[in-house]
N, C-alpha and C positions, 0 to 999 in steps of 0.2 A: 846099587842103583842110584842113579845121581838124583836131586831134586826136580830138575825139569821133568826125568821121565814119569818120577812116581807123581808127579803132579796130572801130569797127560793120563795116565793109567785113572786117577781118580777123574777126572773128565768126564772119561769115558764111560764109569761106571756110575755119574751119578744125573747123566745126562738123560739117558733109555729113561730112568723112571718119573724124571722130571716132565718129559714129552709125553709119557704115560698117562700123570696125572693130570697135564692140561687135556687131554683128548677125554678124561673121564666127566672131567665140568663140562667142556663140550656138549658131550651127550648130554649130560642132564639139565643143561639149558634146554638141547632139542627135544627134551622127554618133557619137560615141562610146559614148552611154547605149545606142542602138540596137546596133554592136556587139558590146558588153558581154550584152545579153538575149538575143543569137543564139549567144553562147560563143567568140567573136573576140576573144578576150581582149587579141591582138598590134593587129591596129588598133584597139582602143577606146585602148589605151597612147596609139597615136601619133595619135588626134585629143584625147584629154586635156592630151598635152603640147605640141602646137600651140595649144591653147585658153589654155594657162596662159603660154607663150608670149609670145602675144596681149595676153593679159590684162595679164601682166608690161608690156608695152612703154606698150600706153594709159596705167595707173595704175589702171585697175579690178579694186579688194581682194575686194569679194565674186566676180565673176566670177573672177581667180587663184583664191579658194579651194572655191569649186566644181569647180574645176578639179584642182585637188589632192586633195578628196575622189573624187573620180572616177579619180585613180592610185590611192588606198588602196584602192577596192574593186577594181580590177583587180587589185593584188597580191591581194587574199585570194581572187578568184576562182581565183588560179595557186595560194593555200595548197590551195584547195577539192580542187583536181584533185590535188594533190602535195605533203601537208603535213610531205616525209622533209627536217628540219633538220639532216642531212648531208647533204644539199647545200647546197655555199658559196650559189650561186646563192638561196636561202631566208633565208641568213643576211644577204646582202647587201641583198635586202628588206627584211627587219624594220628593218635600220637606217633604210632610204630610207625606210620609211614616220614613224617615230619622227622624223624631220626634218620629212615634209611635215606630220605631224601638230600639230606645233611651231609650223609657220608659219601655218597656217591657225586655229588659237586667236589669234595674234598678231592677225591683217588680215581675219577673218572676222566677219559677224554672229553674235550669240548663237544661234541655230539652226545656223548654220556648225560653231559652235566643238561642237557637242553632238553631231553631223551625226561632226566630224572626230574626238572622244572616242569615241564609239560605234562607229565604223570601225578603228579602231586597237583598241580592247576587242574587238572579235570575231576581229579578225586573231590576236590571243593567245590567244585560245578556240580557234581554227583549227589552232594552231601546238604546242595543250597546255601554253602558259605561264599558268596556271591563278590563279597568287598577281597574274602582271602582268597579267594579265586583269580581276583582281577590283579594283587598284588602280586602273587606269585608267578604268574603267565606274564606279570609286564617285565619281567627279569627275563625273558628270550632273549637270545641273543641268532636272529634269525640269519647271520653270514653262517653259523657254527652248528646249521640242523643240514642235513642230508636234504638235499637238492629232492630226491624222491618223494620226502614227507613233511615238505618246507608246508605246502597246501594246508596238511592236517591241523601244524600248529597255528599255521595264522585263521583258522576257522576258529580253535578253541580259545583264542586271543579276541575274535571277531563276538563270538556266545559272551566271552566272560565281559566284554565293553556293553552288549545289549543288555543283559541283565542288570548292569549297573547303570543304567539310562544315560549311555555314550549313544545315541542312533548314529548323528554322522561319522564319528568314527568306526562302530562295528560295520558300516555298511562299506568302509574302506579296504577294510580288515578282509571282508566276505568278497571285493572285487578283484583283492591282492590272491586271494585262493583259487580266486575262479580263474586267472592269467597263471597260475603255476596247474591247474587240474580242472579243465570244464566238464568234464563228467562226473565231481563230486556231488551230487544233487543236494547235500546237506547247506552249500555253500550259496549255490543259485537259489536255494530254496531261506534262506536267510537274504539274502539281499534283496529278493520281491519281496519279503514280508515289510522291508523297513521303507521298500518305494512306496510300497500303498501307505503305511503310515504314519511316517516320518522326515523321509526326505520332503526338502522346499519345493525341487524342480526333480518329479521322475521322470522324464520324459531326458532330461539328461543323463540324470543317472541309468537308466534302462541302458541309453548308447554306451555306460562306460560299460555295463557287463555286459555287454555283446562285444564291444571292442576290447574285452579280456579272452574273451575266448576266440575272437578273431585273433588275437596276436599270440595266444598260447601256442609252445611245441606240440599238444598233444589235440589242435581242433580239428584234428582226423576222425579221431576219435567217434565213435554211437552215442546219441545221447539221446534220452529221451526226458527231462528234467525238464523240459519246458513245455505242459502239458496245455497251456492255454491257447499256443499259436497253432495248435488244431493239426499241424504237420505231419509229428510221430514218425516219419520215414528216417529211419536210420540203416538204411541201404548203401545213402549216399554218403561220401566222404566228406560233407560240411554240414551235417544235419543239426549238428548243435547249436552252430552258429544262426544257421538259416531257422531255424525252432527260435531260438530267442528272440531274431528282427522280428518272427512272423509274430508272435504273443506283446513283445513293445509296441509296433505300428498297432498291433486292434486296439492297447491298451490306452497308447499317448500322444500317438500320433495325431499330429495338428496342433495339440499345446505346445506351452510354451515351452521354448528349451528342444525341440523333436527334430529341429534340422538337424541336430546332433547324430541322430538315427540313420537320416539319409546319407552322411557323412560315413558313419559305418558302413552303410548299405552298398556306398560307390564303392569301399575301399576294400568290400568283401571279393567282388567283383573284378579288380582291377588287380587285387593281389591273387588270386586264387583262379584267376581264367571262368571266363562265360558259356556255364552252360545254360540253355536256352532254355529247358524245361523247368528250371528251380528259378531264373530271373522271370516268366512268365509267372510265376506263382506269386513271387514279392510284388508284380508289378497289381497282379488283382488285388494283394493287400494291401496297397498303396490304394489305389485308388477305390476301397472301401471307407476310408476318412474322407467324410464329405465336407466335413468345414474342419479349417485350420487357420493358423494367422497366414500373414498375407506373405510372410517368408516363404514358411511353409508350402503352399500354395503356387508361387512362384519359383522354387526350386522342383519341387512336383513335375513342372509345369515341363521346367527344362528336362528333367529326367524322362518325360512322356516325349519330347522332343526326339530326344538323343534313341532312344529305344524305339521309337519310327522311323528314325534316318530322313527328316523330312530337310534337310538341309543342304546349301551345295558345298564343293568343295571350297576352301579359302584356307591361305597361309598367313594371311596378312592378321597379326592382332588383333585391331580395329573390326574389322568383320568379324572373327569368331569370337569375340566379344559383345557383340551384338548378335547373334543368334543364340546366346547363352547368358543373357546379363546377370541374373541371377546368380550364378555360378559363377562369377567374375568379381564381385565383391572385397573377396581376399585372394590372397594366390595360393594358399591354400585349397581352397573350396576348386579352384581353375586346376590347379596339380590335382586334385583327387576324379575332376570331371574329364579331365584328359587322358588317364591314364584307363578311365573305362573306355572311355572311344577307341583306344586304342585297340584294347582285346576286343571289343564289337567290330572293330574292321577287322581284324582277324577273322573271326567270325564269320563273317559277310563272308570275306575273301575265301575261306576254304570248302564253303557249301558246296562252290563252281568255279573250275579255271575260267568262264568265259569272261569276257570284257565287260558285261554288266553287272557282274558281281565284280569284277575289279574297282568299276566304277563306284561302285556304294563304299568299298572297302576304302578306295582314294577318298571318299567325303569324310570319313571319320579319322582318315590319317592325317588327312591337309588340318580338318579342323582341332585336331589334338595339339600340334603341332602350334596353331595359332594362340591355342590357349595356352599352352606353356613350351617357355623355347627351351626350358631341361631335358627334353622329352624324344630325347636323340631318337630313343627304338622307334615312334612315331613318324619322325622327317624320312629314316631311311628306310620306313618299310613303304613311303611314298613314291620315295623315290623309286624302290625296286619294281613297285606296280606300275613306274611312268617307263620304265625299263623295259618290263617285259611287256607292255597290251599299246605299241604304239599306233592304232587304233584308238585309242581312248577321247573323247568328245575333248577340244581345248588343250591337247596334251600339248603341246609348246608354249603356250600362257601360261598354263600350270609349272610346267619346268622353270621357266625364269623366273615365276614369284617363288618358287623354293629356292632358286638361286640367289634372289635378293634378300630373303627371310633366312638365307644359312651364312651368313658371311660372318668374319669373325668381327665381333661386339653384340654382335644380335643373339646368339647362340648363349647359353647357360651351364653352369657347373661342365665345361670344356674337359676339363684335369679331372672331370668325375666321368665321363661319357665320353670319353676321345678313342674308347679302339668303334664305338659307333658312327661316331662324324667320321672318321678316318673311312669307313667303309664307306658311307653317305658319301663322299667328296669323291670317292674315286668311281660310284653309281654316276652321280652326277656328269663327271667327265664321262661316261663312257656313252652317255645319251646327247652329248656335246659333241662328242665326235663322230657324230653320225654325219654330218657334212663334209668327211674329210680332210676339215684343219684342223689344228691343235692350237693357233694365236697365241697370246702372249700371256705372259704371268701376270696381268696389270689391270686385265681383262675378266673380271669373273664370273661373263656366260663365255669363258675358252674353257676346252677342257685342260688344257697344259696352269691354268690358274687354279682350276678345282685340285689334281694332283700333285701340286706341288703344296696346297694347303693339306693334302691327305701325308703328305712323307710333312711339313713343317709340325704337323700335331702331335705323329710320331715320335720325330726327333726331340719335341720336346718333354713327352713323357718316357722315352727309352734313352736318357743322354748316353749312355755307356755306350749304344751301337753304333758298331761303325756304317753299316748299314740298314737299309728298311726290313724287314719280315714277313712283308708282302711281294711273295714274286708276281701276284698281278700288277700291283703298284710299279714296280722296278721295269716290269714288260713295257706298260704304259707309257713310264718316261720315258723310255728309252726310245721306244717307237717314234714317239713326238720330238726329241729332239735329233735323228736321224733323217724327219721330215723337215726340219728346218735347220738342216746344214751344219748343226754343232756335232761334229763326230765326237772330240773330246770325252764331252757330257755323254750319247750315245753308247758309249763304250766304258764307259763308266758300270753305266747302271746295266748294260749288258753281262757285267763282272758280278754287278748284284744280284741278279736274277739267278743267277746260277749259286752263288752262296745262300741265298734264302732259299732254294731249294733241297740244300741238303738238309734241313732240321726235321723235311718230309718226306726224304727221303735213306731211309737206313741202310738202302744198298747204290753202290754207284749205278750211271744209269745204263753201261753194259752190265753188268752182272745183275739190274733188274729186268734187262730186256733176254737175256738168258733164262734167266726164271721161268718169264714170260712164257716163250718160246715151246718149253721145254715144257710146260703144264698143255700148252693149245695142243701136243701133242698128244697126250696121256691123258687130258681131262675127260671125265664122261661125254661132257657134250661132243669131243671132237672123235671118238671112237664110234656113237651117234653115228654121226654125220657120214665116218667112213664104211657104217652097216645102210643107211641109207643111199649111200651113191652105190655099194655094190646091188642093192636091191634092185636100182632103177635101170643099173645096166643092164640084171638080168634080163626085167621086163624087156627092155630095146632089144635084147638078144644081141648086147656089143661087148667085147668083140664076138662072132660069133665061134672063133675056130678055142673057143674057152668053152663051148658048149652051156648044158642048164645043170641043174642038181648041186648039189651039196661041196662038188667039188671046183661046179662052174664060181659058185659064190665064193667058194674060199680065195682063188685065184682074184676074184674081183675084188674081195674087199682086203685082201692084200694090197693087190696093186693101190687101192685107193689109199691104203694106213703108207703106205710106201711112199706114194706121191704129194701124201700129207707131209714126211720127215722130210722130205725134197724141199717141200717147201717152207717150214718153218726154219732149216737150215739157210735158204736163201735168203728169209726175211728179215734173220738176225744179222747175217752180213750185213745186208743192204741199212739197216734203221741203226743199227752201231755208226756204220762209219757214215752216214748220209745225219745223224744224231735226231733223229726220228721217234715218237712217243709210240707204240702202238697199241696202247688202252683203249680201251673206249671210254669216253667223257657220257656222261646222260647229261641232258637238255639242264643247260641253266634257267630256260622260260619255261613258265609252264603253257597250256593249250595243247590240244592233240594235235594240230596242224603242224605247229613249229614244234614239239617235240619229234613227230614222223618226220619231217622234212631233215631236223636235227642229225637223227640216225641216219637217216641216206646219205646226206652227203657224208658222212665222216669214213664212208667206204671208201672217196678219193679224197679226202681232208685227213692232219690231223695236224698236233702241233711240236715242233721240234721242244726238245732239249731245252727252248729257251723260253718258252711258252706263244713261240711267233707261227701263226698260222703256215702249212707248209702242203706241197701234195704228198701225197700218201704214197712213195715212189716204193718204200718197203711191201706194201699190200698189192698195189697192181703187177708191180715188177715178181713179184715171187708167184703170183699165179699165174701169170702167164711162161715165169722161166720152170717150173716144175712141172708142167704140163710139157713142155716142148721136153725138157730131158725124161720123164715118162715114155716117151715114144721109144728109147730105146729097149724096151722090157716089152710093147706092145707088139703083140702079131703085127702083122703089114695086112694093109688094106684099105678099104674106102670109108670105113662108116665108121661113125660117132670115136667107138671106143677104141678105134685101131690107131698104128702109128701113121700120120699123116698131120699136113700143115692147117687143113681145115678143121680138123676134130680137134689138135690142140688146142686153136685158138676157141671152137666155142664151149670145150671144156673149162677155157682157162674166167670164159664168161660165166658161165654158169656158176663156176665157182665163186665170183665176184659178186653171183647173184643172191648165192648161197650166205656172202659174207654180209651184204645188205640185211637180208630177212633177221639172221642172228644179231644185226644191231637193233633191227626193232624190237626184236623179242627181249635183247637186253631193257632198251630204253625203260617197257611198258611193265615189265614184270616184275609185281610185286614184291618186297625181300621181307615182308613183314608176316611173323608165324614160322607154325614149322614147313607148314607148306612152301610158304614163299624163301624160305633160307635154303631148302632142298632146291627147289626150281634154281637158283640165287648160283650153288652149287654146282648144278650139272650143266647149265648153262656159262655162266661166266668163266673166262679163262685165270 
């Protein structure tokens, strides 16, 4: 047998018991850790030092020093219960552990070695050795602790600087916990202790721990740790946060340092969406601080402003800086009060599609917008309400001062907000083009200057495309410069249009309009449809020489499912080669009026291939041509259901009428739930 093999043969046989005895330390870690969380403090010892044991004997460092951390916390579990350092027995610990501590920094991972600092640091905290407490925990090395248990350490870091009369430091310590774990209450419950007695200014420190737990991943989270602010609802998914404003404002609000809070307050708000029932709560706590400084007071003031909507709209600076001077100060304070306004128009705007709540929703957008020109989502959710409610009080004032307040130099962090303005600009022109011209590039109330800024912003954050990504964009141009006689340009972006639509579309648009076809057929709602047209002929008794009963129907709603594949046969010829969309689009306005109005026409609208408004020559043309070719299957006769010129054509309406109702019922019907995804379902093609 050669070397190699008898080498491989040993491998093999010495491998099994090698994996054997790692899987036995295993266990008796996990026989231990389990001990140890039942309070068996005596056998958790002796499966640790079987484990370490173990470990010792294989040559496995991380497992020995897993094993060793796991004696350190049993000795502090025995300081836990009995921390009297007259007893030898206590003293005899501290050394043992000061050795295991030693060796596990040696042969341990860097989370080991931090794991075995931080077990040793708390065992001194335990014991009242306060200075070797503080020494050894200032050896963390906190990039090298587990993201999961980073909180824990900088708490015991945060204990061992108070005990040693660090106040502003442990209170930094206890703020750094509370942004890695807002629901440690040991940590929030140390950082109140040191604002009531220590800290200079609480009232600013209050806002840094609420703005720890506003910017924590975890302020989802339940908390009930902040028992003063009276709250205690932890139902809601920001209750920690909204518990802590609510116990700082009763505590400091109005002192010095407390706009800090409000600061918070907006930014809870702004980043976390408005709801209405938890801002009504902060707002009675606000206004239970009856005296403040006069900051104070005058941000208040604006906040009671903003939260009445007693203001008009304005895009211009100068005005929404003067209905918020307070708030304007720094641009900070303007970015934090703008980005509330903005979800409060929200807000507004979705309690009711009507044009008074748009209106309220426009005052908070215009003046967001005025207060900071960063604040893209603000301008174009402006713009979308001067879009959709052209009713709205001043709506052509309003447009041009956002036309003059959006031009490029006016506008903020462009390369941070550009696929927003990109949409704003091409919103902009499309309410621009409601007169019918397009004007010039040069002109920035034309719409061909709005979209030509909406593809220039593009092009310069996507240089690699050769073209835009917006087929409405591409439509737009294209339209505009086919209205003013540049076929070139025209056809151009008529090339574009069709290239940005395949990245939406996975199948060509014959084989999506096949698809299509071939579902309107099969799909519940249209087998539906064909159980109800047989019904109603029964009722008419047409034709009659089909007679009634079970057999009369079968024949009916044959004929019906028959003259159905008639005609989604016809409608795919016709919308292939005519390059015809036949989806249905839902209302890009909102309103009941102009969404109904929306569904009806698109029975004889819809839009081709290139996204250019077209008649619906596939929809009319196939109902009336399947109806006529039907009549060859029909008995002869005079009435409704028979073959004749008269019955085709008001079959072929009725079915036209039939196709109307199923657009509204698409338009309206909700797709949200299980309800509405079944509805969503049997209805849609």
């Amino acid at each position: 047998m050669s070397y190699t093999s008898i080498r491989s043969v040993l491998v093999l046989l010495l491998i099994p018991p090698f994996c054997f005895a790692q899987g036995d330390v295993a266990n008796e870690l996990t026989r231990g850790e389990g001990m140890l969380a039942v309070g068996d403090r005596e056998s958790a010892r002796k499966s640790f030092e079987a484990a370490r044991r173990q470990a010792e004997e294989i040559g496995d460092h991380q497992l020995e020093a897993a094993a060793l951390i796991g004696i350190l916390r049993t000795i502090d579990a025995n300081f836990q219960s009995s921390p009297d350092l007259s007893d030898p027995a206590r003293h005899a610990e501290l050394d043992e552990a000061r050795e295991m501590e030693k060796k596990a920094l040696r042969i341990g991972s860097p989370a080991q070695r931090q794991a075995a600092i931080n077990a040793l640091g708390v065992l001194f905290l335990r014991a009242g050795m306060q200075a070797q407490a503080l020494d050894t925990l200032s050896e963390l090395d906190m990039q090298n602790v587990l993201p999961s248990e980073r909180y824990i350490y900088e708490y015991n870091v945060g204990r061992a600087l108070e005990r040693n009369e660090h106040p502003r430091e442990a209170f930094d310590r206890y703020v750094d916990a509370i942004g890695q774990q807002p629901t440690y209450c040991p940590s929030i419950a140390g950082a109140l202790r040191l604002l009531h007695s220590h800290v200079d200014h609480p009232a600013a420190g209050s806002a840094r721990v609420c703005e720890a737990v506003l910017n924590s991943p975890n302020r989802f989270a339940d908390d009930e740790c902040f028992a003063m602010g009276g709250r205690k609802d932890t139902t809601t998914p920001n209750s920690a946060v909204d518990s802590c404003l609510d116990t700082a404002i009763l505590e400091w609000g109005g002192t010095s340092g407390a706009e800090a809070l409000l600061h918070v307050l907006v930014n809870r708000y702004a980043d976390t969406g408005l709801e209405e029932t938890s801002f009504n709560k902060h707002m009675v706590t606000v206004k239970q601080v009856t005296e403040g400084t006069s900051q104070w007071n005058d941000l208040v003031g604006g906040l009671r402003r903003a939260y009445d909507g007693t203001f008009a709209a304005t895009f211009s600076p100068p005005a929404a800086h003067k209905e918020f001077p307070a708030w304007t100060t720094s641009q900070q304070l303007s970015r934090d009060l703008s980005r509330l306004l903005t979800r409060m128009g929200e807000t507004k705007e979705s309690n009711t599609s009507d044009d008074q709540s748009a209106s309220v929703g426009l005052s908070y957008y215009a003046t967001a917008w005025g207060l900071d020109h960063s604040n893209a989502k603000a301008a174009l959710h402006a713009a979308t309400v001067l879009q959709n409610h052209p009713d709205i009080a001043q709506r052509d004032e309003l447009t041009m001062s956002l036309v003059n307040e959006s031009v490029p130099g006016k506008t903020e962090k462009e390369d941070e907000n550009w696929p927003q303005l990109v949409r704003l600009h091409l919103v902009l022109g499309d309410i621009l083009s409601s007169t019918g011209e397009c004007g010039s590039d040069a002109n920035s109330a034309s719409p061909l200057y709005q979209y030509e800024k909406a593809l220039a912003l593009e092009k310069k954050n996507r240089p690699n495309d050769a073209y835009s990504r917006s087929p409405e964009l591409n439509r737009r141009l294209a339209d505009c410069y086919k209205r003013l006689g540049n076929g070139e340009q025209a056809a151009k972006f008529n090339k574009d249009v069709v290239l940005s639509l395949q990245q939406y579309r996975p199948l060509t648009p014959t084989e999506d309009k096949l698809r299509y076809h071939i579902r309107s057929l099969w799909y519940p709602g249209g087998i539906m449809k064909s159980g109800v047209q047989a019904g109603l002929l029964m009722a008419l008794d047409t034709p009659e020489k089909w007679h009634q009963g079970p057999a009369g129907f079968f024949r009916r709603f044959a004929n019906s499912h028959a003259t159905r594949a008639v005609r989604q046969g016809l409608a795919f010829g016709l919308d292939s080669t005519l390059h015809e969309d036949p989806h249905f689009l839902r209302s890009p306005v909102p309103g009941f009026r102009r969404r109904f109005l929306y569904s009806i026409k698109q029975t004889f609208l819809c839009q081709n291939d290139e996204l250019s408004p077209t008649f619906a020559t596939f929809r009319v043309g196939s109902a009336f041509g399947s109806e006529f070719i039907s009549n060859a299957w029909r008995p002869s006769g005079t009435g409704y259901g028979d073959s004749n010129t008269r019955g085709a054509v008001l079959r072929a309406l009725a079915v036209l009428g039939g196709d109307t109702a199923g657009n509204v019922f698409q338009e309206f019907i909700t797709q949200r739930g299980k309800i509405g995804r079944f509805f969503a379902y049997v209805v849609n093609k």
